[in-house]
MMTF fields as JSON, N, C-alpha, C and O atoms, coordinates in Angstrom:
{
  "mmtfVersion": "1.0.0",
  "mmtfProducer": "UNKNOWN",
  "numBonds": 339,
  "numAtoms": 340,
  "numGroups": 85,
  "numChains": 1,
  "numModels": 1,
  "chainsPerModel": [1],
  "groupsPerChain": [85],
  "chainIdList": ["A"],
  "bondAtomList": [4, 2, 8, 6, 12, 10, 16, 14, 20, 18, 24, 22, 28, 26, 32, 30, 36, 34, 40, 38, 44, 42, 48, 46, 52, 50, 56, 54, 60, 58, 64, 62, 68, 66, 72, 70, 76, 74, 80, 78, 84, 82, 88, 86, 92, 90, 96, 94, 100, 98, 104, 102, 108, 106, 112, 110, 116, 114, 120, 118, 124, 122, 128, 126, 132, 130, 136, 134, 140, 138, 144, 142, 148, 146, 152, 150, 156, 154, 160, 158, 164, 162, 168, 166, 172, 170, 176, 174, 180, 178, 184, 182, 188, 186, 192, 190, 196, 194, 200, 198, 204, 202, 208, 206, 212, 210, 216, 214, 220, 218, 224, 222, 228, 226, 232, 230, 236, 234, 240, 238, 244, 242, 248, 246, 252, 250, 256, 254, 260, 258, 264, 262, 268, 266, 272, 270, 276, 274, 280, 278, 284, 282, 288, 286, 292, 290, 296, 294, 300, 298, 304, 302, 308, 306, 312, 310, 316, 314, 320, 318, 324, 322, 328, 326, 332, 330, 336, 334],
  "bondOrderList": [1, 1, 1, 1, 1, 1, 1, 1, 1, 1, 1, 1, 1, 1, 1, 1, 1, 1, 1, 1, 1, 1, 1, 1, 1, 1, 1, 1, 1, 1, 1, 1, 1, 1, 1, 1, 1, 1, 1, 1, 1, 1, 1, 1, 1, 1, 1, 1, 1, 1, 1, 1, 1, 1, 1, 1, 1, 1, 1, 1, 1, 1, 1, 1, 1, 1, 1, 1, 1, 1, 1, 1, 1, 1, 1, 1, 1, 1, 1, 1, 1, 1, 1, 1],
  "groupList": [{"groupName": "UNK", "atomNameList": ["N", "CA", "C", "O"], "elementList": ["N", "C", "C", "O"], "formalChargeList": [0, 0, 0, 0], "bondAtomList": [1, 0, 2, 1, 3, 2], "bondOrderList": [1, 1, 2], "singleLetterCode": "X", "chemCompType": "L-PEPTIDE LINKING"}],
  "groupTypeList": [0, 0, 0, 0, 0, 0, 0, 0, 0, 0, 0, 0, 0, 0, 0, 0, 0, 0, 0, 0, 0, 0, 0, 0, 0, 0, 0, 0, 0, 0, 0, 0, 0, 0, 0, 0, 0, 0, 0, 0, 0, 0, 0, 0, 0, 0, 0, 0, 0, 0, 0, 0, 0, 0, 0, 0, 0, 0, 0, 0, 0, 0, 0, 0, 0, 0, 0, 0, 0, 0, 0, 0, 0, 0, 0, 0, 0, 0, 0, 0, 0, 0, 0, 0, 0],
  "groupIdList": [1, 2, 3, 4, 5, 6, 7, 8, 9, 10, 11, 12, 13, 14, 15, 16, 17, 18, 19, 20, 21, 22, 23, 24, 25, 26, 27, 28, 29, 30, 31, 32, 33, 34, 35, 36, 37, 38, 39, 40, 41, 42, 43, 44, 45, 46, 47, 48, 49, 50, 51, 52, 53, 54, 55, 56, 57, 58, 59, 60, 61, 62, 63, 64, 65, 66, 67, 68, 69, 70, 71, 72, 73, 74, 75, 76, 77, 78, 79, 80, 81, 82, 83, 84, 85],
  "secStructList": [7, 5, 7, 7, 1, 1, 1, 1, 1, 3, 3, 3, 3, 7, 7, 7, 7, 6, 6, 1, 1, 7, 7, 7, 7, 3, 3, 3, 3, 7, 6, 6, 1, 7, 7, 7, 7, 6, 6, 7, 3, 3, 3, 3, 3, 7, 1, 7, 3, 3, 6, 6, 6, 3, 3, 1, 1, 7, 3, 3, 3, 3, 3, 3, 1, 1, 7, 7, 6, 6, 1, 7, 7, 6, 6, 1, 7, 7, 7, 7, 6, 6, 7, 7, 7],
  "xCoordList": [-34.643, -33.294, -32.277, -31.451, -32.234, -31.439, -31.819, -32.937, -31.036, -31.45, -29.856, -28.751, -30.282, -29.603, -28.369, -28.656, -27.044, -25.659, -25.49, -24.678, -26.168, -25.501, -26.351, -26.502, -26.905, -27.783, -28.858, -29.095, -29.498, -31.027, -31.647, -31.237, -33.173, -34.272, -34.58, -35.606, -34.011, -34.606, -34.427, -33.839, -35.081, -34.872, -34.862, -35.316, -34.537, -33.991, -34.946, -35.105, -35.802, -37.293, -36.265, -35.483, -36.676, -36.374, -37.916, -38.814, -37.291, -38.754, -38.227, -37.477, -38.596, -38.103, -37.638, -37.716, -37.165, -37.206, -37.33, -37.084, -37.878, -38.467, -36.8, -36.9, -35.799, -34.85, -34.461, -33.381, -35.281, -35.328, -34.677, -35.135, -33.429, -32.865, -33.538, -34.654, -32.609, -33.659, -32.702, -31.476, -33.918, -33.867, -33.522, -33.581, -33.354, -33.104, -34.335, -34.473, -35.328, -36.888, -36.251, -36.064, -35.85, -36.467, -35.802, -35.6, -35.604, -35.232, -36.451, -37.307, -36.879, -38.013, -37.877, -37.113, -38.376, -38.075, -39.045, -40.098, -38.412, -39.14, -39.779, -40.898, -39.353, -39.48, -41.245, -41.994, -41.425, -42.867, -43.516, -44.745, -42.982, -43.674, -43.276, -42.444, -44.258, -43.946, -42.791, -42.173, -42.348, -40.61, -40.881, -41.955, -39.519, -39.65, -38.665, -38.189, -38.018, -37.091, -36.947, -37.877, -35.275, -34.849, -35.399, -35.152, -36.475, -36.967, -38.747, -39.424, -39.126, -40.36, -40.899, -40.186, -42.113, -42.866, -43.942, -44.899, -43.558, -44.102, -45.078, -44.803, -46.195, -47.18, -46.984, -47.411, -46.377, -46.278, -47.093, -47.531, -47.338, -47.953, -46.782, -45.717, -46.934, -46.055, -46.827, -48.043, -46.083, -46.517, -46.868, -47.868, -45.513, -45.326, -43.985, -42.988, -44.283, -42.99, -42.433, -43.012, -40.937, -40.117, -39.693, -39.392, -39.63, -39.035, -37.57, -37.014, -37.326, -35.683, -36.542, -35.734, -37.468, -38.188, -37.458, -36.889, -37.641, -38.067, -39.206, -39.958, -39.522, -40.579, -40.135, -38.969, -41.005, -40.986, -41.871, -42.43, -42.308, -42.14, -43.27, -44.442, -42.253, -42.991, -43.294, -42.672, -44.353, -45.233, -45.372, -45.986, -44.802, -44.667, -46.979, -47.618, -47.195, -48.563, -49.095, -49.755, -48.212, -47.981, -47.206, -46.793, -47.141, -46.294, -47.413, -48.614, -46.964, -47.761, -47.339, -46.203, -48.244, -47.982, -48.834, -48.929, -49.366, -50.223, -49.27, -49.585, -48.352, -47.462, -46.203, -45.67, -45.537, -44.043, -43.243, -43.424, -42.065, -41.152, -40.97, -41.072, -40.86, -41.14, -42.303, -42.249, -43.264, -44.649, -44.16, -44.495, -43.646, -42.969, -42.098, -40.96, -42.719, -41.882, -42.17, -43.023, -41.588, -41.264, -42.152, -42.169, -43.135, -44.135, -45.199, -46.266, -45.249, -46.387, -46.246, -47.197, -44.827, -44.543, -45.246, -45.414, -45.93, -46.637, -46.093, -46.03, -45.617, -45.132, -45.856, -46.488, -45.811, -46.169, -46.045, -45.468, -46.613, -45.682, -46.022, -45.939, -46.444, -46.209, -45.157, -45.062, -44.368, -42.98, -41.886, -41.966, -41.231, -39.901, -38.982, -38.859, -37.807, -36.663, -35.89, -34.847],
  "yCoordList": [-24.777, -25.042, -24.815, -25.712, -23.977, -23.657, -22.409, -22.018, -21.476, -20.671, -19.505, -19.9, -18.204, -16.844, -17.405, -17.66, -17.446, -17.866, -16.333, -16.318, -14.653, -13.687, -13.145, -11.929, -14.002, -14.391, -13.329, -12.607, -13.198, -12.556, -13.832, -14.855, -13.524, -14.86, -15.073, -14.477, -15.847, -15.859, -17.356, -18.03, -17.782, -19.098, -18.834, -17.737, -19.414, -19.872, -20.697, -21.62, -20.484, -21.17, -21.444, -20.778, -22.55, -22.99, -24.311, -25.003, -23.92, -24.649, -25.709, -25.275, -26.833, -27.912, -27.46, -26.244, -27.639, -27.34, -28.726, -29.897, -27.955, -29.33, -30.66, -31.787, -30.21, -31.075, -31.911, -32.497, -32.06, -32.142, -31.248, -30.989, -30.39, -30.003, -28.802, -28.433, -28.036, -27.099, -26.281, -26.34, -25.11, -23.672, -22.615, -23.373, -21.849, -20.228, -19.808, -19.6, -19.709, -18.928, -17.549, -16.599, -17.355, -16.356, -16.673, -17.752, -15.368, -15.468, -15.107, -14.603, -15.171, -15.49, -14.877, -15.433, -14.045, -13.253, -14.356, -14.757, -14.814, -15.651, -14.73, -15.093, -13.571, -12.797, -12.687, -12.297, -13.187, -13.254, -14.393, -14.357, -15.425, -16.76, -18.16, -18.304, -19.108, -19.98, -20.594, -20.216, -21.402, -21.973, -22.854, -23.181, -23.112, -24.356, -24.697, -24.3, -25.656, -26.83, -26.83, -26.609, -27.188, -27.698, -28.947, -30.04, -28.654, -29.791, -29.467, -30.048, -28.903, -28.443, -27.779, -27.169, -27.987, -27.619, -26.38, -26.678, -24.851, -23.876, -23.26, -23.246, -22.751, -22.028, -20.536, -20.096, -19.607, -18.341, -17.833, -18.463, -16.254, -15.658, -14.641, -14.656, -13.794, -12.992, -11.788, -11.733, -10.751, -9.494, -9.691, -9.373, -10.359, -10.987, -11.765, -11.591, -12.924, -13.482, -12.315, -11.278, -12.77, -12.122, -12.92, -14.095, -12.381, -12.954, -13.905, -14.83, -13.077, -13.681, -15.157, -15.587, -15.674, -16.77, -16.267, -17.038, -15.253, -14.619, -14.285, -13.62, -14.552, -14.122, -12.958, -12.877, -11.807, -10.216, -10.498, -11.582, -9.705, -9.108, -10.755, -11.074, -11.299, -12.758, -12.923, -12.565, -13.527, -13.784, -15.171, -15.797, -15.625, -17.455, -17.44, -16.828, -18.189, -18.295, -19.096, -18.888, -20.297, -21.581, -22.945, -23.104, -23.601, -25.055, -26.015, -26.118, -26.403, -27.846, -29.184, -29.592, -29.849, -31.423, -32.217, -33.445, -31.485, -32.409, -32.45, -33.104, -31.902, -31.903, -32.252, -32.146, -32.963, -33.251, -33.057, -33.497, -32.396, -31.413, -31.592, -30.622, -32.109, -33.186, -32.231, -31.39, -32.433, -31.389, -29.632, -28.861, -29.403, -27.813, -27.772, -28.212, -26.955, -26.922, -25.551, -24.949, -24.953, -23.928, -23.206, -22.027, -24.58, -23.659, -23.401, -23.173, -23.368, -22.303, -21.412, -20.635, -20.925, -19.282, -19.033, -19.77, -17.68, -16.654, -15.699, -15.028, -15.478, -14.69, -12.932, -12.688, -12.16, -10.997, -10.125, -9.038, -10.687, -10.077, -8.505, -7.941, -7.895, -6.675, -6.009, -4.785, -6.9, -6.374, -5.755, -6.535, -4.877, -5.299, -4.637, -3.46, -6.18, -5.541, -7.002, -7.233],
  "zCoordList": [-87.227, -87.687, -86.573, -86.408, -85.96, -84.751, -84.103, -84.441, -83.039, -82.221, -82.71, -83.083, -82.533, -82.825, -81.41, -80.241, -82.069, -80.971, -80.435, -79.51, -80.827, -80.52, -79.375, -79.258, -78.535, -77.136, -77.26, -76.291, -78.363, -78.652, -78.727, -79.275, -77.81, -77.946, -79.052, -79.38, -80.013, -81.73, -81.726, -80.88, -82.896, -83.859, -85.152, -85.476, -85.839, -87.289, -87.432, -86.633, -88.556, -89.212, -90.605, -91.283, -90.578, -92.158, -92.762, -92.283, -94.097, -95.065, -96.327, -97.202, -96.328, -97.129, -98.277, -98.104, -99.436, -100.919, -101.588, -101.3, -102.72, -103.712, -103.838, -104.324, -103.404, -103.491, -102.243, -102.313, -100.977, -99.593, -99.05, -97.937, -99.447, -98.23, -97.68, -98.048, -96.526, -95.807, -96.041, -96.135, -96.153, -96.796, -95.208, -94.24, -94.98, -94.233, -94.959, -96.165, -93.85, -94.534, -93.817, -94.576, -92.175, -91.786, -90.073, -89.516, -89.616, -88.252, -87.364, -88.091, -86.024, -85.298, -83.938, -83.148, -83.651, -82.229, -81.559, -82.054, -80.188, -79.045, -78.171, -77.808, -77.706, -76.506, -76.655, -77.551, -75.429, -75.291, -75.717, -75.651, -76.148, -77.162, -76.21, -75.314, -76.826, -76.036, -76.261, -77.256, -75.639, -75.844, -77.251, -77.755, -77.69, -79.156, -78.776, -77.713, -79.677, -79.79, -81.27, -82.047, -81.732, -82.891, -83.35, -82.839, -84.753, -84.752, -84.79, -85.638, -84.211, -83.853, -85.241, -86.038, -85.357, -86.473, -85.802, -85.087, -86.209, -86.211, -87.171, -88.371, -86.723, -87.353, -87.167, -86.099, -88.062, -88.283, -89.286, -90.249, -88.923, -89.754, -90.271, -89.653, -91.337, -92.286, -92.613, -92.426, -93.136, -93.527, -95.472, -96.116, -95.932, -97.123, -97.144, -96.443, -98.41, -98.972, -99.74, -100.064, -100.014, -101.276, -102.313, -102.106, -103.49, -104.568, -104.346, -104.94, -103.124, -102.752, -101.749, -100.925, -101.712, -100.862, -99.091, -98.318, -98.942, -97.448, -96.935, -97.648, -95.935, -94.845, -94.42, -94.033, -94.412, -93.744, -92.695, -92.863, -91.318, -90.158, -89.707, -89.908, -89.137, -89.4, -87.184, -86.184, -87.427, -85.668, -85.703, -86.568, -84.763, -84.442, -83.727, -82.871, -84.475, -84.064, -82.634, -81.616, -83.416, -82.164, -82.719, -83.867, -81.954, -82.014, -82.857, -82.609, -83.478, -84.16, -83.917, -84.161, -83.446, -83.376, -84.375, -84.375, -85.118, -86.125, -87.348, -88.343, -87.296, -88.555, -88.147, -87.042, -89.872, -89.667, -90.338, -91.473, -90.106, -90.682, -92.272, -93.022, -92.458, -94.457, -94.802, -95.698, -94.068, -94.544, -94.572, -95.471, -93.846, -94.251, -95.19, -95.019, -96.923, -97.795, -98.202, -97.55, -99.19, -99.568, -100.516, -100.869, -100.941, -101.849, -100.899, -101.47, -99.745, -98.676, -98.761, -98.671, -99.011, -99.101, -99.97, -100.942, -99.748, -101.033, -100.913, -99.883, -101.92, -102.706, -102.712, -103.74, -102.016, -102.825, -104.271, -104.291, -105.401, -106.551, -106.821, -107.912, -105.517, -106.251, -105.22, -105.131, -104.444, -103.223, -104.741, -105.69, -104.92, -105.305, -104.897, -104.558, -105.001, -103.88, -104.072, -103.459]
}
């Protein structure tokens, strides 16, 4: 979705919703990762989802080129249902 403007190496991951538009999943520390681009389809791993549809202590895995942004939607998130908060 875009990159952190308060000059920390981060990105802004966002995930389709059943209505097309794009969601705020989760912010993304770069430091140490390979570079991305707005636009780019990422493979992260998570600690858990939240009820609030957030990603907790989330690790960029790698870049995907077999996928296209339409294919990232919101029901990948899982849910932990025993988080509450």
């Amino acid at each position: 979705m875009g990159f952190n403007t308060e000059g920390h190496n981060s990105a802004v991951i966002g995930l389709y919703r059943a209505d097309g538009k794009l969601y705020r999943l989760c912010g993304l520390s770069l430091n140490g990762k390979e570079p991305v681009k707005i636009g780019d389809v990422v493979e992260i791993d998570y600690l858990y989802g939240t009820a609030k549809l957030e990603a907790v202590q989330i690790n960029l895995v790698r870049v995907r080129d077999d996928k296209k942004p339409h294919q990232c939607t919101i029901d990948q998130l899982v849910i932990n249902k025993g988080f509450k908060k």
